[in-house]
VEXVEX-388894 format. One record per residue (C-alpha): residue number from 1; z, y, x. Coordinates in Angstrom, 1 decimal. Each point is the difference from the previous one (the first is absolute). Layout:
(NUM,(Z,Y,X))
...
# end
This chain:
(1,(14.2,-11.4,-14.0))
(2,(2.7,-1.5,2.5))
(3,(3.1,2.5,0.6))
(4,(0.3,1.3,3.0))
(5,(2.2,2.3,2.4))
(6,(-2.0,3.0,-0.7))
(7,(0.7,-0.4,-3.7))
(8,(3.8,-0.6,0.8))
(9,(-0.3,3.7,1.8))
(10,(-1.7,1.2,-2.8))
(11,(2.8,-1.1,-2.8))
(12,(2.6,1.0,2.4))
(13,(-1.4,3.6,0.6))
(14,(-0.3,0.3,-3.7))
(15,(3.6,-1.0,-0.9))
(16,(1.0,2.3,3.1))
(17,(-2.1,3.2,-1.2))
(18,(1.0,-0.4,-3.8))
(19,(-3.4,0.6,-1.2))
(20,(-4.1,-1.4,0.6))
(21,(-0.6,4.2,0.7))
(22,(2.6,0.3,3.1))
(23,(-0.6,-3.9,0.9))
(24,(-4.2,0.6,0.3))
(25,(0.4,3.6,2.1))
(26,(2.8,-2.2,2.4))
(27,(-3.2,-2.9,-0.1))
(28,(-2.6,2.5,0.7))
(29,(-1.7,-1.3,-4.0))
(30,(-1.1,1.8,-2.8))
(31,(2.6,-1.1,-2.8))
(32,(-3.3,-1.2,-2.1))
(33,(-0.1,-2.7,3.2))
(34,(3.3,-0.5,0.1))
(35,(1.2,-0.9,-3.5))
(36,(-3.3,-2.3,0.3))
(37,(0.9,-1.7,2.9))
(38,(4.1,-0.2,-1.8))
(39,(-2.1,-1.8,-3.0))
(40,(-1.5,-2.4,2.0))
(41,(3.2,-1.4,2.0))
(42,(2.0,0.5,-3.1))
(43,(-2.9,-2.9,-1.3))
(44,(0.9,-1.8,3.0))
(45,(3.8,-0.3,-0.7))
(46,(-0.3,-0.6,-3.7))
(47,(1.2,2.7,-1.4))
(48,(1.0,3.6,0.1))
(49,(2.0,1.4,3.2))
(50,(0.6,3.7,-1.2))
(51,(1.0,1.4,-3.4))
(52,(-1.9,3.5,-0.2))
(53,(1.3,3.0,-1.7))
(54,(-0.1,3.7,0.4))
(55,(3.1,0.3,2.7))
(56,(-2.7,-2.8,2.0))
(57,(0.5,-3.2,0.6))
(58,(2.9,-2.5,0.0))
(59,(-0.3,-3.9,0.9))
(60,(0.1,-3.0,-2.5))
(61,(2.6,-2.7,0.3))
(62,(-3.3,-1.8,1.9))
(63,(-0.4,3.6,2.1))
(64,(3.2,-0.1,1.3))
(65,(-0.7,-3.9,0.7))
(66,(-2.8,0.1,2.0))
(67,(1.6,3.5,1.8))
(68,(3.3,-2.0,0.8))
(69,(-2.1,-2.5,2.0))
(70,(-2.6,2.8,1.7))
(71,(2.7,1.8,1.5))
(72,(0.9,-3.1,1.8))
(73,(-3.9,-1.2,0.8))
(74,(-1.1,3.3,1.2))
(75,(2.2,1.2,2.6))
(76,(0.3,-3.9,1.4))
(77,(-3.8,0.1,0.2))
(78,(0.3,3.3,1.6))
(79,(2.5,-1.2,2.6))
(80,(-2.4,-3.0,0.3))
(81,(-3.2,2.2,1.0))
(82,(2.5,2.1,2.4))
(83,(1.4,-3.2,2.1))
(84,(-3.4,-0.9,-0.1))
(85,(-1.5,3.0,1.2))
(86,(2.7,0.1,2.9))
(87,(-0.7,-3.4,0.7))
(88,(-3.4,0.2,1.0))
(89,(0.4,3.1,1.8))
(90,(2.9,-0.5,2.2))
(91,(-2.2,-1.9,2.6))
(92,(-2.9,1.9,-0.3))
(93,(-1.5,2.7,2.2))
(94,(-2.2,2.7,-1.5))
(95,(-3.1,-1.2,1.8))
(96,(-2.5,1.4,-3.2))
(97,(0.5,2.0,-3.2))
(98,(-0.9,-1.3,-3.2))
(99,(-1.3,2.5,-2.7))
(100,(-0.8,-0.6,-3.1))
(101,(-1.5,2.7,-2.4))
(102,(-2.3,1.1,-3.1))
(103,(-3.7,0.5,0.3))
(104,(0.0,3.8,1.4))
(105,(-1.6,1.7,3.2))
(106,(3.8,0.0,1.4))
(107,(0.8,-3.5,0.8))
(108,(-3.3,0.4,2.6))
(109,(1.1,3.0,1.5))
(110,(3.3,-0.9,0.7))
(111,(-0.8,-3.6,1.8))
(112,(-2.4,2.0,1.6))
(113,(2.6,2.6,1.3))
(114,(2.6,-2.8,0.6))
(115,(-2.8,-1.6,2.1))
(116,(-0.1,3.1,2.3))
(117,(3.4,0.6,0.6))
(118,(1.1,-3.2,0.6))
(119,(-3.0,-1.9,1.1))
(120,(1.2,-3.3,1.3))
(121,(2.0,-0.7,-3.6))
(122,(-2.1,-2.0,-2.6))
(123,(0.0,1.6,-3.3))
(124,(-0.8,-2.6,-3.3))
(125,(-0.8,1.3,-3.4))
(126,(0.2,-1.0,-3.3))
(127,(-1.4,1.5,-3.2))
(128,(0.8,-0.4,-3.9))
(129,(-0.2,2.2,-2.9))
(130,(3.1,-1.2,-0.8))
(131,(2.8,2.4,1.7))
(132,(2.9,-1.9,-1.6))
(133,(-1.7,-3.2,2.3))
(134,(-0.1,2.1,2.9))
(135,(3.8,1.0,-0.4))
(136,(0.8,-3.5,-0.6))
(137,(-1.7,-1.1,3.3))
(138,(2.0,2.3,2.0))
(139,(3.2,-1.1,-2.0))
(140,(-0.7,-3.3,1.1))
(141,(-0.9,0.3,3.7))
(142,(-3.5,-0.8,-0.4))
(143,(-1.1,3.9,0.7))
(144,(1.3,2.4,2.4))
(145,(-1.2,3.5,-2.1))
(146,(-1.2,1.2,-3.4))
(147,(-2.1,2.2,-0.6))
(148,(0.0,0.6,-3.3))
(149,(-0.9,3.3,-2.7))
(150,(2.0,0.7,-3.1))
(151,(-1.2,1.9,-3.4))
(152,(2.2,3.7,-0.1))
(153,(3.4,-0.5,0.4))
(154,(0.2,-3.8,-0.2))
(155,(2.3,-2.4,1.8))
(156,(-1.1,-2.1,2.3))
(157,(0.4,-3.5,0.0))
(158,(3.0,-2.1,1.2))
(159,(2.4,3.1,0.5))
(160,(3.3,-1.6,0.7))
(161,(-1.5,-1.8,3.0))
(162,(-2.8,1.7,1.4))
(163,(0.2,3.6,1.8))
(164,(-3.0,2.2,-1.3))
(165,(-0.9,3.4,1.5))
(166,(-2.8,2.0,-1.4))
(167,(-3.6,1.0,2.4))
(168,(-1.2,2.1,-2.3))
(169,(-0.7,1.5,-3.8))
(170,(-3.8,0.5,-1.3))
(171,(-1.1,1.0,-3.1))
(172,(-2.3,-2.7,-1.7))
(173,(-3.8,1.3,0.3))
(174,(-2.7,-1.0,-2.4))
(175,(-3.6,-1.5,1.2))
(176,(-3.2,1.6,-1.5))
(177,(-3.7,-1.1,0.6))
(178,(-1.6,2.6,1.6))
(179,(-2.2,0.9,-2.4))
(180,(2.9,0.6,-2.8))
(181,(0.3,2.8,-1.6))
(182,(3.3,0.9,1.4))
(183,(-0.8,-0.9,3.5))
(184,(0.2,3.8,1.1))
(185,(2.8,0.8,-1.5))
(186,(3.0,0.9,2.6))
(187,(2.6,-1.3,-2.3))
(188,(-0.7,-2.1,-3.0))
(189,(2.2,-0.2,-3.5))
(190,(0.9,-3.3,-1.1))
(191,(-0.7,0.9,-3.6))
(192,(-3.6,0.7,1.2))
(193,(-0.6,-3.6,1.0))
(194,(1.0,-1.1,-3.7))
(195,(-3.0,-1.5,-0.9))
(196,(-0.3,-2.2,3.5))
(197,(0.5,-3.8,0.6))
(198,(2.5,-0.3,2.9))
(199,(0.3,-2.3,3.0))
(200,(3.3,-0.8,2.2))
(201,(1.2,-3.0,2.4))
(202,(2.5,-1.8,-1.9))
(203,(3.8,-0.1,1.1))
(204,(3.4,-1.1,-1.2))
(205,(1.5,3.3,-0.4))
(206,(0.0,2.5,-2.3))
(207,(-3.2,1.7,0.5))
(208,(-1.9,-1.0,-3.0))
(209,(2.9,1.3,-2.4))
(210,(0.3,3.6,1.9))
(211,(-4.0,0.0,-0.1))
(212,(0.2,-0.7,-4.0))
(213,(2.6,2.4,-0.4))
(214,(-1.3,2.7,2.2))
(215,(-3.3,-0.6,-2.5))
(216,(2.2,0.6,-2.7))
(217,(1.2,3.2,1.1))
(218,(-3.5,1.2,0.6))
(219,(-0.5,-1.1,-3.6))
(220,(-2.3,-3.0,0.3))
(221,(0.4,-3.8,0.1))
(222,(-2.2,-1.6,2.8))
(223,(-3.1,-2.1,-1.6))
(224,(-0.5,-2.5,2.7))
(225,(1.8,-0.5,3.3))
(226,(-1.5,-2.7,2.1))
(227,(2.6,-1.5,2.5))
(228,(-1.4,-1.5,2.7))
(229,(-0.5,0.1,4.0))
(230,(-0.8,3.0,2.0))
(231,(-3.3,-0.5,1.0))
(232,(-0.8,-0.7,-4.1))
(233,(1.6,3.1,-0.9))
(234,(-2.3,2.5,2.4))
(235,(-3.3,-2.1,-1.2))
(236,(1.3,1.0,-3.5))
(237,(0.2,3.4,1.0))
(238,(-3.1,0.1,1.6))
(239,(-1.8,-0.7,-2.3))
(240,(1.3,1.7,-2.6))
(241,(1.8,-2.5,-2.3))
(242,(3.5,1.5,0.8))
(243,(2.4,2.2,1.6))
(244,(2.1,-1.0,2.5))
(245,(3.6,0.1,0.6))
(246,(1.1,0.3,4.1))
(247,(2.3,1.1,2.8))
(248,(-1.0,3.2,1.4))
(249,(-0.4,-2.0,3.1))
(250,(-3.1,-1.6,-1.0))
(251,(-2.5,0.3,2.7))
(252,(-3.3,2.1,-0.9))
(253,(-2.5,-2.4,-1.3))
(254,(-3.9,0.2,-0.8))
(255,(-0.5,0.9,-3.9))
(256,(2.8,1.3,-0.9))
(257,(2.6,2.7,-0.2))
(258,(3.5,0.4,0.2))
(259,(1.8,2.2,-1.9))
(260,(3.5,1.5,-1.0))
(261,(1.4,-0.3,-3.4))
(262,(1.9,3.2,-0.9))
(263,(3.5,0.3,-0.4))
(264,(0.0,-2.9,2.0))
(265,(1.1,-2.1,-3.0))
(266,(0.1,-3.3,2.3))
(267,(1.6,-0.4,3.3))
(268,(0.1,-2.8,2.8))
(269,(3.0,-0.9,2.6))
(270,(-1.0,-2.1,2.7))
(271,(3.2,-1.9,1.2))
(272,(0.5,-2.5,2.9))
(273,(3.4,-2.2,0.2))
(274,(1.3,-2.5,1.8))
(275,(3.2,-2.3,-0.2))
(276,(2.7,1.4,1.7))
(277,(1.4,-3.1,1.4))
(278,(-2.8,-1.2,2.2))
(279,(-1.2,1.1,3.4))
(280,(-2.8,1.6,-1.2))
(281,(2.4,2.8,-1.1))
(282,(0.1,1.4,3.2))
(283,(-4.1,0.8,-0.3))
(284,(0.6,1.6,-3.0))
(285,(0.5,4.0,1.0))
(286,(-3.2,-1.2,2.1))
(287,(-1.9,-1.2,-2.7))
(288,(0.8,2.7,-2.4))
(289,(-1.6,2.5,2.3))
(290,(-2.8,-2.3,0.1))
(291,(-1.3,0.2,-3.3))
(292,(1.2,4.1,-0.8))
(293,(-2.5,0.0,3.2))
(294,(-2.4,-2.4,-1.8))
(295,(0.2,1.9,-3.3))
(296,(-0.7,3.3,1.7))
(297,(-3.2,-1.0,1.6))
(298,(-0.8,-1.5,-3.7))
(299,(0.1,3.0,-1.4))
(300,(-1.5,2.3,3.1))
(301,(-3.4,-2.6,-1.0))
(302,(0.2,1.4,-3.8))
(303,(-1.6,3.7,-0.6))
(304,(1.5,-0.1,-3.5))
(305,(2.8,-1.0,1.1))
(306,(0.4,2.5,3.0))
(307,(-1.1,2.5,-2.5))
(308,(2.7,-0.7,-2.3))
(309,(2.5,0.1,2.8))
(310,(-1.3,3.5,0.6))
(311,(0.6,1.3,-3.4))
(312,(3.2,-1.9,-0.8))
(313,(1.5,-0.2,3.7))
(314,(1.1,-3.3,1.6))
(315,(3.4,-1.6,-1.1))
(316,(-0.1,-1.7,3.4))
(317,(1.1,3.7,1.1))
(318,(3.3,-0.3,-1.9))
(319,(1.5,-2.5,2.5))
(320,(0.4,-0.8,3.5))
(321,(-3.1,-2.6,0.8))
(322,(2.2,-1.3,3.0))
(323,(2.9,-0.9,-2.4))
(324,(-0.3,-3.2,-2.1))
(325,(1.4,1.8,-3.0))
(326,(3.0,-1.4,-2.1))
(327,(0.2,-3.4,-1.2))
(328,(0.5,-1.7,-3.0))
(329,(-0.3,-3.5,-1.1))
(330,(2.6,-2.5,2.0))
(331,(1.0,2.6,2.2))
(332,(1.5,1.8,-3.4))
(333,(-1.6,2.2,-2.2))
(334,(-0.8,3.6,1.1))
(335,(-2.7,2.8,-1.8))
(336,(-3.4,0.7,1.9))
(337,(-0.5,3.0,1.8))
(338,(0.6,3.3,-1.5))
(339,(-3.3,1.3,-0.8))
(340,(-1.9,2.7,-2.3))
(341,(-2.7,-2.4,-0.9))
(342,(-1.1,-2.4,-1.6))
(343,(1.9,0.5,-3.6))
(344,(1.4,-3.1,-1.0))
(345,(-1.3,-2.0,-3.1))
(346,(2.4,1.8,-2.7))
(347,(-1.1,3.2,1.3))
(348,(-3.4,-0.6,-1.1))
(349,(-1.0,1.9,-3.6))
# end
């Protein structure tokens, strides 16, 4: 494994946190992940960079080597990807907008609402599962917008130079085959899908981990999850080799149901951010509206999902939707919206 700058960010939010626990909630990890990926760099250097005890962590003679020369790399390369970013937009006009996004019904509706209010502007897209690329790509100039989801309470990606607002907060829905036992059910327990093979989209966040632990708590360990593309993941549902994991968004399909899990045990954020340097910026307020817009006619196509909304009421209600909301991220740091729901992640039995 070659070291790279992520890994420097890694070592330094671990000697800045003073332990893998607070380092992997400021990383958006599971600790498990963490003190895996630590391991693996820690093979990379030679030797050990933190001495671990029961106060946390504390670096080696070599820690305090390789964290000497990171806190001069990473905020030249930072300064680097800034000048950059500036230089290539200083003489450019927003003629387009450049989006990039995860596989989700969002990223269509809002080039198709961009598209309507500002017909004569060419909007581009570009799609990962990767959200730490996306983030990345807008870091570097290359995209305009993110838009991007995040497990619970999670960071998003590239905080100190990004500006992130949120669209909206869903609770994760699970897929059933029609013909499944549980399919009429209004609300379903996770414990009572304990015997089920499970299928999801893969990411780079922390989904998998809140999904094992939510498990957990329910007082099961999943048998089989099969990671793989959306269209894979309904076919297994359809016909009846798994349950699915999805956004509440996900538009009615043939052979299959959509259902709530109760106690909402897993939430989604959908996020969009942009760099705040860059003429784009000024699209941003614009653009934000855009997909709350999009995200609302997402969910108006979902009966489950409108039903839900019915019985647990609409967070969207809690804030102004012509007002952008707070920011955090590059702009600094600031809480979401006040809100009575969702719970966050320690709230959860």
């Amino acid at each position: 494994m070659d070291l790279e700058l992520r890994h420097l960010k890694t070592i330094r939010t671990i000697a800045d946190a003073g332990s893998l626990t607070k380092a992997a909630a400021r990383l958006g990890l599971a600790q498990p992940a963490l003190s895996a990926q630590l391991k693996r760099i820690e093979r990379t250097l030679g030797g050990r960079l933190f001495e671990r005890g029961r106060f946390g962590v504390r670096p080696t003679a070599l820690g305090e080597f390789v964290l000497e020369r990171a806190r001069v790399v990473l905020p030249a390369i930072s300064e680097l990807q800034q000048e950059a970013v500036r230089f290539t937009s200083a003489g450019r006009a927003v003629t387009g907008l450049r989006l990039g996004g995860t596989h989700g019904p969002l990223l269509g509706g809002l080039v198709d609402r961009l598209a309507t209010v500002r017909p004569g502007v060419p909007v581009t897209t570009f799609t990962t599962w990767s959200e730490r690329e996306i983030a990345a790509s807008v870091t570097a100039g290359r995209l305009d917008f993110a838009l991007i989801g995040a497990c619970g309470e999670s960071p998003a990606p590239e905080p100190e130079r990004l500006s992130w607002r949120e669209v909206a907060v869903d609770p994760v829905f699970v897929m059933l085959a029609e013909s499944h036992p549980l399919a009429g059910k209004r609300e379903i327990g996770l414990a009572e899908l304990a015997a089920e093979a499970w299928a999801d989209v893969p990411g780079d966040g922390c989904f998998a981990d809140c999904f094992t632990l939510a498990c957990a708590r329910a007082g099961f360990t999943p048998t089989r999850v099969y990671e793989t593309d959306t269209a894979s993941c309904i076919h297994l549902v359809q016909v009846g080799r798994a349950a699915g994991l999805c956004r509440a968004t996900l538009p009615p399909t043939p052979g299959m149901v959509t259902r709530p899990l109760a106690g909402t045990p897993l939430t989604w954020r959908h996020l969009v951010g942009w760099h705040p340097g860059t003429p784009a910026a000024d699209s941003a307020a614009e653009v934000v509206a855009q997909a709350r817009a999009a995200h609302a006619d997402a969910a108006a196509r979902s009966d489950s999902y409108t039903q839900w909304l019915a019985d647990h009421g609409d967070p969207a209600d809690h804030r102004d939707a012509a007002d952008p909301g707070p920011p955090w991220g590059a702009e600094g740091r600031a809480a979401a919206p006040g809100r009575p729901w969702p719970p966050r992640a320690t709230d959860y039995p």
